[in-house]
N, C-alpha and C positions, 0 to 999 in steps of 0.2 A: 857648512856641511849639510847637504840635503836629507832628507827623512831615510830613504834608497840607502845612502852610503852609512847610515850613522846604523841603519838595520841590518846589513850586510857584517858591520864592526859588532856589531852584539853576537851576530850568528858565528862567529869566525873567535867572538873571546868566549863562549857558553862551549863552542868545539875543543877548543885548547884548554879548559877548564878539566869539560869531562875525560879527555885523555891524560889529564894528568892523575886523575884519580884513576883512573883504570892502572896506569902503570905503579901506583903504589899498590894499589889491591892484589895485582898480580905480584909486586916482588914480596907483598909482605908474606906470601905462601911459604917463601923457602927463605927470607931474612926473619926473625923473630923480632928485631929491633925495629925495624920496618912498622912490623905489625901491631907492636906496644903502643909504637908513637902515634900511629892510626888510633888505637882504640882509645889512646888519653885524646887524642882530638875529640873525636866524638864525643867521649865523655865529657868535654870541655865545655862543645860545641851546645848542647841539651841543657846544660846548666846556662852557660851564657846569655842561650836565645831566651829561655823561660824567665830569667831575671831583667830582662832587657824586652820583651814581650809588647808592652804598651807603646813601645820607641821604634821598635824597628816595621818597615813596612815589606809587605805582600812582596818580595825579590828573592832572587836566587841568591841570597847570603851563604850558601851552605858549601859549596864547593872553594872558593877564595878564604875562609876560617877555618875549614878542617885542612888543607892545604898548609896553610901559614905552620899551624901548630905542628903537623904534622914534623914538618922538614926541622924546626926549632927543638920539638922534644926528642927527632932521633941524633940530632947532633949532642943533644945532653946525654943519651943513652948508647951510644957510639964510645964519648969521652966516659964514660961510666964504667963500660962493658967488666974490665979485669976487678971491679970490685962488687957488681950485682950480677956476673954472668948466669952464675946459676938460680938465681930468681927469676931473671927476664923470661922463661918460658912459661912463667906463672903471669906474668906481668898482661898478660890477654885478658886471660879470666879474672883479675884483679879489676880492672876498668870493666869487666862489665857484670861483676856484682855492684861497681858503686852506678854505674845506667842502671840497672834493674833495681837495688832499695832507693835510687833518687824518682826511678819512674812511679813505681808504686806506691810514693809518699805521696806525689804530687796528682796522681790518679787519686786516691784515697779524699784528696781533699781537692776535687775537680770542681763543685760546685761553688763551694766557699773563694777559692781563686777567681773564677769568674766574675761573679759577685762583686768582689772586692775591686777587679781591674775595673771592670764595667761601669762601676760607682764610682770610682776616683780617675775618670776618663772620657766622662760622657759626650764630650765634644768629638770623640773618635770611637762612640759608642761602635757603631757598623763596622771600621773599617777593621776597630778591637775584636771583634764576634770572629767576623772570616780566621784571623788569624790566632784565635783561639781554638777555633773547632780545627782546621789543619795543623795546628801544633799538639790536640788532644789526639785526634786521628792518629797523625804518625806514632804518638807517647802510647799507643793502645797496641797498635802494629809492634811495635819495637818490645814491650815490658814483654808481652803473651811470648812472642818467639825466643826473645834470649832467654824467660827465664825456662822455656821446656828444655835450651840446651843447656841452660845451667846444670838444670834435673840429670840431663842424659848422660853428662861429663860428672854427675856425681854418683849416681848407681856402676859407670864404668870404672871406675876411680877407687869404689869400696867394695862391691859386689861384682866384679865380673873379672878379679886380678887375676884368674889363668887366660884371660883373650887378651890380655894386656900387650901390646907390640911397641917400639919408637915409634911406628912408622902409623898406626891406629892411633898412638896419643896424638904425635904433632896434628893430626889430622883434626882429632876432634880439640883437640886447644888451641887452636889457633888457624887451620885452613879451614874449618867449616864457619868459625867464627867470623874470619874475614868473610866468606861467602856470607854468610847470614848480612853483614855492615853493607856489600853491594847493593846485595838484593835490596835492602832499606832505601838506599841511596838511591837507587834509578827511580824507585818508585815513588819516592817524596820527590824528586826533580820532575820527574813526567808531571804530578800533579801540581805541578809551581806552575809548568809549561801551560797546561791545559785550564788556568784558572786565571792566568792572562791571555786567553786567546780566546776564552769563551764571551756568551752573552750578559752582558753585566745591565743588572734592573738596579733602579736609584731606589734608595727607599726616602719614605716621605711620612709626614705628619698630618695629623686629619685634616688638617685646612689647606693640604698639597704641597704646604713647604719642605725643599729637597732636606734630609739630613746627614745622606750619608748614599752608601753604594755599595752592592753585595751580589758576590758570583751567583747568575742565575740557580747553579746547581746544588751551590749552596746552600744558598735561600731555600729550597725546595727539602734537601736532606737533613734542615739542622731543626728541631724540635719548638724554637722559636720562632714565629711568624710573623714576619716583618711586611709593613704594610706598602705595597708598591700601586703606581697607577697603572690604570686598568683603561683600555679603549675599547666602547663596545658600539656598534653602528647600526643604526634601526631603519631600513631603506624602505621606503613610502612611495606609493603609485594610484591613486585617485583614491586615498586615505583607505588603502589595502596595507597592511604589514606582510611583509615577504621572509618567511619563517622555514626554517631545515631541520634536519633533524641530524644533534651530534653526535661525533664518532662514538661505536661505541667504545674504543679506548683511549676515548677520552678522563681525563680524570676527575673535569670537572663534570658534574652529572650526566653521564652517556647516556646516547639514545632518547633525550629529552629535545622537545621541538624549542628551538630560540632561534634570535638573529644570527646570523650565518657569519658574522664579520666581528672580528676580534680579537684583541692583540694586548702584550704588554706594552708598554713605553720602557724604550730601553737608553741607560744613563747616558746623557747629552743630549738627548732628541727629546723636540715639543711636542705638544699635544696633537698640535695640527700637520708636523711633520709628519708623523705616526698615522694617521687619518688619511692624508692624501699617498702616504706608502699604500695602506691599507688598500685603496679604489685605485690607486691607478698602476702599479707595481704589481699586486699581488693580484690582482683580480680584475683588471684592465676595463675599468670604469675611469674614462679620462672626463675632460671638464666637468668634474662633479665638486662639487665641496660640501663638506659635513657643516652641522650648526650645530652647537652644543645646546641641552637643552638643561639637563644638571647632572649632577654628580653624589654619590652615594655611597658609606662603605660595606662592603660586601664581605661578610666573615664567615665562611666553611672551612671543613675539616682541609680539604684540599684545594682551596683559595681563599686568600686574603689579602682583598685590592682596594683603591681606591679609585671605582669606578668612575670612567666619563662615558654620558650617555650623548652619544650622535645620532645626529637623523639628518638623512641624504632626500631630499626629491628626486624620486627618478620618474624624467617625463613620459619616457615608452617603456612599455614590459618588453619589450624585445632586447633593449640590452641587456637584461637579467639573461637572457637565454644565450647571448653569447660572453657573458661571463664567468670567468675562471673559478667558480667558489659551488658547494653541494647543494644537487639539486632538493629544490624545498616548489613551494606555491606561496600564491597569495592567500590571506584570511582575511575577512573581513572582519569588523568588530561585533557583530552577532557570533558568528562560528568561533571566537576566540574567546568571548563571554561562555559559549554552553559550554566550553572545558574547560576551564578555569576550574583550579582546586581539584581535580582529579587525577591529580600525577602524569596529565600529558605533557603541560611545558617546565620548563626550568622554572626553581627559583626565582631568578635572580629577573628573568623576564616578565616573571607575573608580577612584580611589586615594579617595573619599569614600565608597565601596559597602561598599569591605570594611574600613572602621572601623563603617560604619552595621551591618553584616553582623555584627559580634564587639560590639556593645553595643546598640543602639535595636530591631534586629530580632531577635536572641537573646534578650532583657528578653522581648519580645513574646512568643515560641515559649513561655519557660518558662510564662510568665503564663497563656496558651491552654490549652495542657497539663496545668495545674493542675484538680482534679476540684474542683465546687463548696465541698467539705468545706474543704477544704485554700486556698483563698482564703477562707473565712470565717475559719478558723484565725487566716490571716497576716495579714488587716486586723485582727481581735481585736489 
């Protein structure tokens, strides 16, 4: 079966999925049994995944288990009805006082769990983190909203018994309830969807070995700083550096003069893959090829890579000028010596200047300086 048809069959069983939860969410408005059994799924479902957490991976598990349960516990509550009927309207807000003292326990002790999974998991340390921080996300989502409607169904409940109606309670005990469980639901599925379709950066170890792999967005939003490589491209033209000035919302130091070219490496692709995207894709420098010259880790507030540092020869300035990337000039190494240390270049380019300065641009000088004789000599 080809890639085409086996994606087409995911798109067609994730369809038939979410319409079947639509159709229990709508009948459990007006079935109460419907809507019990929904809310022990759920509550089934949170307990399940969080005890099962280190095992199960980054997938749409959430609609096929709260499904299953669903149909099982209202067959049991169906066979029940003539002997809990008059409980079952209670039976909503009963499942979701035990989601709210189970969320809040396990919020309380949000660190210490981490901790613990993370330590007794390390060979799935990354892929543990992602589906930590989405399972604390939605547990943050989900605790704050049911328990304000806890609140609201408890002040109308004790305090507000002359507005009291059937048709006001069913609503808030169980239709707004089910609405609050949708709302949850699409919104944890969208973020399932959007976290396998995004850019995924490899994370890696100081000495570049891969360990693991983590949603770009993630990575970015989650207070841990995971070290990922980094490709950054220093283009040379008669030992000139060819320098621009970054966006200013950029995040990494805006408005500071550096190399114009630079990129993460994203999970599956090489160094030199990423390089020649870089020149000939993105910015339509063809027959060129980068040299490494070394590599570095680079730790700021708002990056932490594991730098590779390229250098391109480019034989004409005139390709620069029909190149797709912001407009900058040349510097020479005088004019880039007298601003040095006064907040005009980056970081990360000034501590890469003066290794380029002691090896790729000294190589250069001698080479230049060499009289015809004496390069014919040393290619002999």
């Amino acid at each position: 079966m080809n890639k085409k048809k086996i994606s087409r069959l995911k798109i067609l069983y994730n369809l038939i999925l979410i319409t079947f939860v639509i159709i229990a969410l709508v009948t459990s408005f007006s079935h109460l049994e419907i809507a019990v059994a929904l809310m022990f799924a759920v509550s089934f479902y949170y307990i399940y995944f969080f005890f099962n957490l280190s095992n199960i991976s980054l997938k749409n598990t959430y609609f096929p288990i709260v499904l299953a349960v669903t149909i099982i516990a209202f067959l049991i509550l169906s066979g029940l009805r003539p002997l809990i009927g008059e409980y079952i309207k209670y039976g909503v807000l009963f499942f979701q006082v035990i989601i709210v003292a189970f969320l809040w326990i396990i919020r309380f002790f949000e660190k210490r769990i981490r901790n613990r999974l993370i330590r007794e998991n390390k060979k799935k340390r990354a892929n543990l983190s992602i589906r930590l921080n989405e399972y604390f996300l939605i547990a943050k989502l989900c605790q704050y909203i049911f328990t304000i409607h806890l609140v609201i169904v408890f002040f109308y409940k004790f305090y507000f018994v002359q507005y009291q109606t059937p048709g006001l309670t069913h609503f808030l005990f169980s239709q707004l309830n089910m609405s609050l469980v949708f709302i949850v639901t699409i919104y944890g599925y969208i973020r399932v969807v959007i976290l396998r379709t995004e850019k995924w950066l490899p994370i890696v170890s100081e000495n570049g070995n891969v360990i693991g792999k983590i949603a770009h967005s993630v990575s970015f939003s989650s207070d841990k700083r995971f070290l990922h490589p980094f490709v950054r491209i220093a283009l040379i033209h008669n030992n000139l550096l060819y320098l621009s000035k970054r966006a200013s919302n950029n995040i990494i130091e805006p408005d500071k003069l550096d190399f114009p070219l630079e990129s993460f490496v994203r999970y599956g692709h090489t160094l030199d893959e990423t390089v020649n995207h870089i020149l000939q894709e993105k910015v339509g420098l063809n027959n060129l090829h980068g040299k490494l010259v070394f590599k570095h880790i680079c730790k700021q507030p708002s990056m932490h890579g594991l730098v590779h540092l390229y250098t391109v020869q480019i034989p004409s300035s005139q390709q620069i000028e029909t190149a797709n990337f912001r407009e900058g000039k040349w510097w020479t190494e005088k004019h880039i010596e007298e601003n040095l240390n006064k907040g005009v270049f980056a970081e990360c380019f000034e501590m890469e200047y003066n290794v380029l300065k002691n090896t790729i641009l000294l190589a250069n000088r001698i080479i230049t300086n060499q009289s015809p004789k004496e390069k014919k000599e040393k290619d002999e």
